[in-house]
C-alpha positions in Angstrom: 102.3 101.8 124.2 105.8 101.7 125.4 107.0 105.7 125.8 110.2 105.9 123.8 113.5 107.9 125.0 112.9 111.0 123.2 109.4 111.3 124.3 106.4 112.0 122.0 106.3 113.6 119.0 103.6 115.5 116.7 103.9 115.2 113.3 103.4 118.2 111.2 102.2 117.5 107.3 100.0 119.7 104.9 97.2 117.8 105.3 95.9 114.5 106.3 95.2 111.9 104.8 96.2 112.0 101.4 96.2 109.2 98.6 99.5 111.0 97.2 101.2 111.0 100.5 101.4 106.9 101.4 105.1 107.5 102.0 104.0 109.4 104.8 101.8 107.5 106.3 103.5 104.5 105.8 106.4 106.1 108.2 103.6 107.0 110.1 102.6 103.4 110.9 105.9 102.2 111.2 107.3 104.5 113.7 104.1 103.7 115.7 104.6 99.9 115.7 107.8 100.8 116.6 106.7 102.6 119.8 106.5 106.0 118.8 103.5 108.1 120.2 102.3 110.4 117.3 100.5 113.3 117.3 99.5 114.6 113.9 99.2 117.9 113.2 97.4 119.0 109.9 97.3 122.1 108.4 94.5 121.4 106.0 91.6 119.1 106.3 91.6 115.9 103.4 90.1 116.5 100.0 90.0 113.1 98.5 87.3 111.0 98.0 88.9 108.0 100.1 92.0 106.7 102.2 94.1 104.1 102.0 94.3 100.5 103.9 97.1 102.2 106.1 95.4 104.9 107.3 93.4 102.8 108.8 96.0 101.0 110.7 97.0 104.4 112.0 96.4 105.3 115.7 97.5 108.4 115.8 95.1 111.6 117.0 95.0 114.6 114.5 95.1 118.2 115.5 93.4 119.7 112.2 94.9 123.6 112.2 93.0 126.7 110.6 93.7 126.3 106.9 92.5 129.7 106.5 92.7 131.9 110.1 89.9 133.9 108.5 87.7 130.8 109.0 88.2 130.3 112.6 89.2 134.0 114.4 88.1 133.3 117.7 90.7 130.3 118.2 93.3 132.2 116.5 92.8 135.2 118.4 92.3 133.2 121.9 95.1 130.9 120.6 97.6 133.6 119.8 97.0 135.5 123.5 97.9 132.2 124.5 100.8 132.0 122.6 102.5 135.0 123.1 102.7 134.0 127.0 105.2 131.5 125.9 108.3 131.8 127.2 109.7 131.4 123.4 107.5 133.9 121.8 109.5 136.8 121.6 112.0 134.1 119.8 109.9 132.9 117.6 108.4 136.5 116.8 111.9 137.8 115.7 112.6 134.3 113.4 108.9 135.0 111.8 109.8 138.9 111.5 113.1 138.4 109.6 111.4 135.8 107.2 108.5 138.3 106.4 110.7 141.5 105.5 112.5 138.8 102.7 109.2 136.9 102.2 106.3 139.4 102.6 103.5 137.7 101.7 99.7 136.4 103.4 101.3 132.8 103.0 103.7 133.8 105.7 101.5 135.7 108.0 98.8 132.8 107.5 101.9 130.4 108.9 102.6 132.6 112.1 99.0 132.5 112.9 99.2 128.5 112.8 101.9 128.2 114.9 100.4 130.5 117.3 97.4 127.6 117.6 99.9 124.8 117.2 101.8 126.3 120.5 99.0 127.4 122.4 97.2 124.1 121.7 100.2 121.4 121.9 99.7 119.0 124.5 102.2 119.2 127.4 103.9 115.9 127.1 104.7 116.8 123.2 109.1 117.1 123.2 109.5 117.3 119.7 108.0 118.3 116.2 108.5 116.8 113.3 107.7 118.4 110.2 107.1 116.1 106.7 108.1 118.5 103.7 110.2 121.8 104.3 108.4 125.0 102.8 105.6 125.5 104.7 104.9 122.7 107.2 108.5 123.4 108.2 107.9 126.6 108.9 105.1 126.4 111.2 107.0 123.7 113.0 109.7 125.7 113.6 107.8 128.9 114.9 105.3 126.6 116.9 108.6 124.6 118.6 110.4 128.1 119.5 107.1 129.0 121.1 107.2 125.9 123.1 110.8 125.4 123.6 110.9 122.1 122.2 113.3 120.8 119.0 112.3 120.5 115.9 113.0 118.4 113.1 112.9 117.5 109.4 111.6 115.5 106.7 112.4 117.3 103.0 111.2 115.3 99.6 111.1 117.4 96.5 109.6 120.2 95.6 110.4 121.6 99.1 114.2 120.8 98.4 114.2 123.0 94.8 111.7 125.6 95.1 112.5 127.4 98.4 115.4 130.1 98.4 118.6 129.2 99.9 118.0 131.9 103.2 115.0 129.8 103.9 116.6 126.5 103.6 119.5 127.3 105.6 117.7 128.9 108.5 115.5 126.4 108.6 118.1 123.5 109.1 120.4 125.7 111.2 117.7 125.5 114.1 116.6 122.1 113.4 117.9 119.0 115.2 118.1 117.0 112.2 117.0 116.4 108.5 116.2 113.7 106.4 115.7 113.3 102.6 115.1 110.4 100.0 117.2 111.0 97.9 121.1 111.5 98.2 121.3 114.1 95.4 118.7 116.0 97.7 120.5 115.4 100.7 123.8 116.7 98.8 122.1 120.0 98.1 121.1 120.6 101.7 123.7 119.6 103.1 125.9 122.0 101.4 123.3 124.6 103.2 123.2 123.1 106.8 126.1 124.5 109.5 127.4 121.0 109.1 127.0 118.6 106.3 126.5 115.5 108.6 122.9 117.5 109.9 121.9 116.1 106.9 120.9 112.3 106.5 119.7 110.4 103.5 116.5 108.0 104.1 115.0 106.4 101.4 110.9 106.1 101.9 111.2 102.8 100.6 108.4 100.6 100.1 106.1 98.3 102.4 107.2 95.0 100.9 104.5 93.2 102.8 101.8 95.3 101.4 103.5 95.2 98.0 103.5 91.3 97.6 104.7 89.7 94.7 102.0 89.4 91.9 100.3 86.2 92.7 100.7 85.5 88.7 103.0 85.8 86.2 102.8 88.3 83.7 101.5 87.5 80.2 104.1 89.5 78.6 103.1 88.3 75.2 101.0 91.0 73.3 103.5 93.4 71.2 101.6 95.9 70.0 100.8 93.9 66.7 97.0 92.8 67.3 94.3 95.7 67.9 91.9 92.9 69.7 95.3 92.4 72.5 96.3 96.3 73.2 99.6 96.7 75.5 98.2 98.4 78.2 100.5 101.2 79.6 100.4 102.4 83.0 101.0 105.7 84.8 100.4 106.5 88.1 100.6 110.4 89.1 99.2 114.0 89.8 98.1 116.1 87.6 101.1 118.5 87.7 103.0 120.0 85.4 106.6 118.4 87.0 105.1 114.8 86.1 105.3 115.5 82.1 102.2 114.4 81.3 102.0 116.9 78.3 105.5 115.2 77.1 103.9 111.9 77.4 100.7 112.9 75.2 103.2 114.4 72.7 104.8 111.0 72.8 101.6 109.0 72.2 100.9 110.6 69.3 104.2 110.0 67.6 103.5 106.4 67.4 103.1 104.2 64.8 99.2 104.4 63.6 99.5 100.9 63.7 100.4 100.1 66.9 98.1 99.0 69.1 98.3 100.1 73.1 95.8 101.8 75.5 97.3 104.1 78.4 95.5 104.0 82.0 96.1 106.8 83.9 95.8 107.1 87.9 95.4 110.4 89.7 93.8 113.4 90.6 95.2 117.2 90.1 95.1 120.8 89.0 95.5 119.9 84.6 93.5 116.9 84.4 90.7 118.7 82.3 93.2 120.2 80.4 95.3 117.2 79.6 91.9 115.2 78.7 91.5 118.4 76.4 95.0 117.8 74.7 94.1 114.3 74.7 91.5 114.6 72.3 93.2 117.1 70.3 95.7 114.8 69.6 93.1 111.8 68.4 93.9 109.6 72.0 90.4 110.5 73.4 89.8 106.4 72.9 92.7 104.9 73.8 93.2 106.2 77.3 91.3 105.5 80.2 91.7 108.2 83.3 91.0 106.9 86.5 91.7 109.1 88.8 92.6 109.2 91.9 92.0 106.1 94.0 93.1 104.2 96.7 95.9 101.9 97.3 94.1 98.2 96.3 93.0 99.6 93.2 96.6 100.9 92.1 98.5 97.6 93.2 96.1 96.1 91.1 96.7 98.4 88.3 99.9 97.4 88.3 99.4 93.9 87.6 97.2 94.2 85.3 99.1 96.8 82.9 102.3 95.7 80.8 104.6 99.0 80.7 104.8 101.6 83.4 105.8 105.0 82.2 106.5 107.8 84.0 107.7 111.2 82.2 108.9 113.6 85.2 110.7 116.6 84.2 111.6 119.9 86.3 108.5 122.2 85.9 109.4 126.0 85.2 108.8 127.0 88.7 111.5 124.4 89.8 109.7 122.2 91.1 110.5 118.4 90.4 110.0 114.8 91.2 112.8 113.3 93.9 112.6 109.4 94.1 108.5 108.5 93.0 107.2 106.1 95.1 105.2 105.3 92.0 108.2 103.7 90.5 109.1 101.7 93.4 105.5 100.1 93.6 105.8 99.0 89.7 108.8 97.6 89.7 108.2 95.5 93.0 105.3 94.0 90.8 108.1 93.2 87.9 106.1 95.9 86.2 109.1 97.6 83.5 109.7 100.8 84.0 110.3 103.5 81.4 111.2 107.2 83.2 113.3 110.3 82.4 116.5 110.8 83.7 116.0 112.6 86.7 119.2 112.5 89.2 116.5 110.8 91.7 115.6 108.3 89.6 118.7 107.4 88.1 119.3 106.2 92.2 116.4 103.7 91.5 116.6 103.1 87.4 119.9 101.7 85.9 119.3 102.3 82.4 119.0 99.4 79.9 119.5 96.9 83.0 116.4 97.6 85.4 114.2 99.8 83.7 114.6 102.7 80.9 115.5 106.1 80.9 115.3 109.0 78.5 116.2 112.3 78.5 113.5 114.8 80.4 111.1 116.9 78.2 111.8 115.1 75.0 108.2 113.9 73.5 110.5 112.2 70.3 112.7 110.3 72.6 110.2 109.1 75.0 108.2 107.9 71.8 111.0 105.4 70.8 111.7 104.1 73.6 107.7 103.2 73.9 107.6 101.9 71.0 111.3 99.7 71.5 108.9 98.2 74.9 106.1 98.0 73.3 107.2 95.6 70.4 109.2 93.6 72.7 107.6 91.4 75.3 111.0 89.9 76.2 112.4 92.8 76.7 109.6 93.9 79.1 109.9 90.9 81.3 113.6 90.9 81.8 114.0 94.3 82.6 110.3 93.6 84.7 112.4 91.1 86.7 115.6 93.2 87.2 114.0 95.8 88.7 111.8 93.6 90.9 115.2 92.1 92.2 116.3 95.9 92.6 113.6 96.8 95.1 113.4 93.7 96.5 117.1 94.1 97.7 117.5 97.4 97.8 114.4 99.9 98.6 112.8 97.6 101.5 110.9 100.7 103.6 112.7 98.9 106.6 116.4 100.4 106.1 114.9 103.8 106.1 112.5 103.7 109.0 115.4 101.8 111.3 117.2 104.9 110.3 114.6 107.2 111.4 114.1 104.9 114.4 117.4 105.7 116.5 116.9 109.3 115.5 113.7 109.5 117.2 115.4 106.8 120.1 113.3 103.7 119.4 114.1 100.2 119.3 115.2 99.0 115.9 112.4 96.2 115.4 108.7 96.9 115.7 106.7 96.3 118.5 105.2 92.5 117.6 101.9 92.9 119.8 101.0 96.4 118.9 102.0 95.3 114.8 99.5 92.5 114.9 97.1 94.2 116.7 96.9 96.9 114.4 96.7 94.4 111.2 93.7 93.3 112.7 92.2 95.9 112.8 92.6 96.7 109.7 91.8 93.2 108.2 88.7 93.7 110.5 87.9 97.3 108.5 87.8 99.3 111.6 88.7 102.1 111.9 91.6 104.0 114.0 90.9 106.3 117.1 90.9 110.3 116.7 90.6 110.4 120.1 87.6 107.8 120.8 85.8 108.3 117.4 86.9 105.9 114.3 88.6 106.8 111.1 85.8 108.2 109.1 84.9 106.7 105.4 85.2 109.5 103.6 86.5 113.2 103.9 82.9 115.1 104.3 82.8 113.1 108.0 86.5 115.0 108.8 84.9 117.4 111.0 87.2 120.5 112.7 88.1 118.9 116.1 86.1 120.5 119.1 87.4 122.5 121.8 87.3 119.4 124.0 89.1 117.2 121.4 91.6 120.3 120.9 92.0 120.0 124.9 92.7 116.5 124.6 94.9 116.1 121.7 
């Protein structure tokens, strides 16, 4: 692989590989084919029951860190005698200290000991860290790169951006080289926080528009709610959380019409999906949902085309914590799936309501309800707002702006790498699987095994 200017670079994410986190590792592969050499550093091992298509395309090593130091003391202890060796330690030691005394919790000690691993474990020819999300993986990026005397730098999303206090956030950008965000009301926010507001960038994740195709057929678009034997199946795709409103969304459901026939498919995993089957069937929609689960990427796209309204009821949860741009949204719409979502400042970048999709005020079951029923009852309707927004992310949210952007902050050149991007298709298209060191991607997560001192050695 061609070495870029700025040198290699590991990545540091809250764990690897994740079916919520495509936007990651979509970047992931990107930067690669564009010559990037990636390290990826994990704090926790995976938990899902699969991966998707693109993290099988990905070449990158991964440095899996103590989730827990309880779990593996030896390394931490033989890691942290290491560390504190490093020139930067004492640095790093007085950064950590002034964040415990305002943040004294085992959450922050636990992140000190991962850095202390990350630093002593780093692999020489790593010159910068690049952390995906600010709370935590931030945070052992920056203790691990003052260690090491290396920069640092950013990628902040959402519930990073809102739920952190303002000491934290500014710090943390003050000593970082740059940061990124994908939204510009997120990037508004920190910048106001950064020592100068041009620190701050906006990159929109975009979407892969090769891997999101057009549909290979039309939609139907002809059922309107008026015959029980042709349903109009509505689609959400999201965690289980409490900032993706699915208990507005229920609430909504059952302010319909008796009459009105529609089924909901959900996709996802996460914390409240017992308790929102519970609700569910408290409510009398036991039978007319279907929960999938989570699953991976072929299975949603196909989700997609199959359903005939996406809905999608984010809200800001009590503990701040919200939704910034869904990815969700731009992988509906790019299949002329219509869009109904709340009016989130994020969103409103992607949804212009009434003319690409439609949006309701957050946290209001009643409105939410009308506006289902409106779409429901009007397949027209559906399919030109369904084309609209298709055209909107066709032209406008191509992953390509934002990685070229990303590109000459990391020094690369602005196109991809043709060889190494054909290579790696095949590969894919050929199902194997991509090198951790020498050994493959593994099927599931029970083969992610802790890396062994010899990997650690050579990662």
């Amino acid at each position: 692989m061609i070495a870029p200017a700025g040198g290699r670079v590991a990545f540091v994410v809250k764990g690897y590989p994740r079916l919520s986190e495509t936007f990651i590792a979509q970047e992931i592969l990107a930067l690669e084919q564009r010559g990037l050499d990636i390290l990826i550093v994990s704090l926790r091992h995976p938990t899902d029951p699969t991966t998707h298509p693109v993290h099988r395309q990905i070449q990158a090593p991964v440095l899996y860190l103590p989730e827990y130091l309880k779990d593996e003391p030896r390394r931490v202890w033989r890691c942290w005698r290491r560390a504190r060796r490093l020139p930067g330690y004492r640095t790093a030691w007085r950064t950590w200290l002034t964040d415990l005394l305002r943040d004294p919790t085992p959450n922050r000690i636990r992140r000190f000991g991962q850095a202390s691993v990350l630093a002593a474990e780093l692999p020489a020819d790593i010159e910068q860290l690049h952390a995906h999300f600010l709370h935590t993986p931030a945070s052992v990026a920056r203790y691990a790169a003052a260690m090491r005397g290396v920069d640092w730098s950013v990628s902040a999303h959402a519930k990073d951006v809102w739920t952190i206090p303002a000491w934290e956030k500014r710090g943390k950008l003050a000593s970082a080289r740059w940061a990124v965000t994908c939204t510009e009301t997120g990037r508004r926010h920190l910048a106001e926080l950064a020592p100068r507001r041009d620190k701050v960038m906006l990159s929109y994740h975009g979407l892969d528009l090769d891997r999101f195709a057009p549909a290979p057929s039309a939609r139907a678009d002809t059922a309107d709610g008026g015959d029980p034997a042709c349903p109009v199946t509505l689609l959400s795709v999201g965690r289980a959380v409490a900032k993706k409103g699915y208990d507005d969304l229920l609430a909504a459901l059952a302010l319909l019409p008796a009459g009105l026939s529609w089924r909901l498919v959900h996709v996802g995993g996460g914390a409240l999906a017992d308790h929102l089957k519970r609700e569910a069937a408290r409510l009398g929609l036991g039978r007319r949902i279907e929960w999938r689960g989570a699953r991976p990427q072929p299975e949603v796209l196909q989700a997609y085309r199959d359903a005939d309204l996406f809905v999608l009821a984010a809200k800001v949860a009590r503990d701040g914590d919200r939704d910034g741009l869904p990815n969700v949204l731009l992988e509906a719409q790019s299949q002329g799936l219509p869009c109904i979502a709340t009016a989130l400042p994020g969103i409103a970048e992607l949804i212009e309501d009434g003319r690409t999709g439609v949006l309701v005020t957050p946290a209001d079951p009643a409105a939410l309800a009308a506006a289902l029923e409106r779409m429901i009852r009007s397949p027209a309707l559906r399919r030109t707002l369904g084309e609209a927004g298709e055209a909107r992310v066709r032209r406008d949210f191509d992953m390509n702006s934002g990685i070229a952007a990303l590109a000459r902050l990391f020094r690369l050149p602005p196109e991809p790498l043709s060889r190494f991007a054909e290579e790696g298709a095949e590969r894919s298209e050929a199902g194997e699987g991509v090198g951790h060191g020498t050994n493959p991607h593994p099927p599931t997560p029970a083969a992610w095994a802790p890396p062994s001192p010899a990997m650690r050695e050579r990662v």
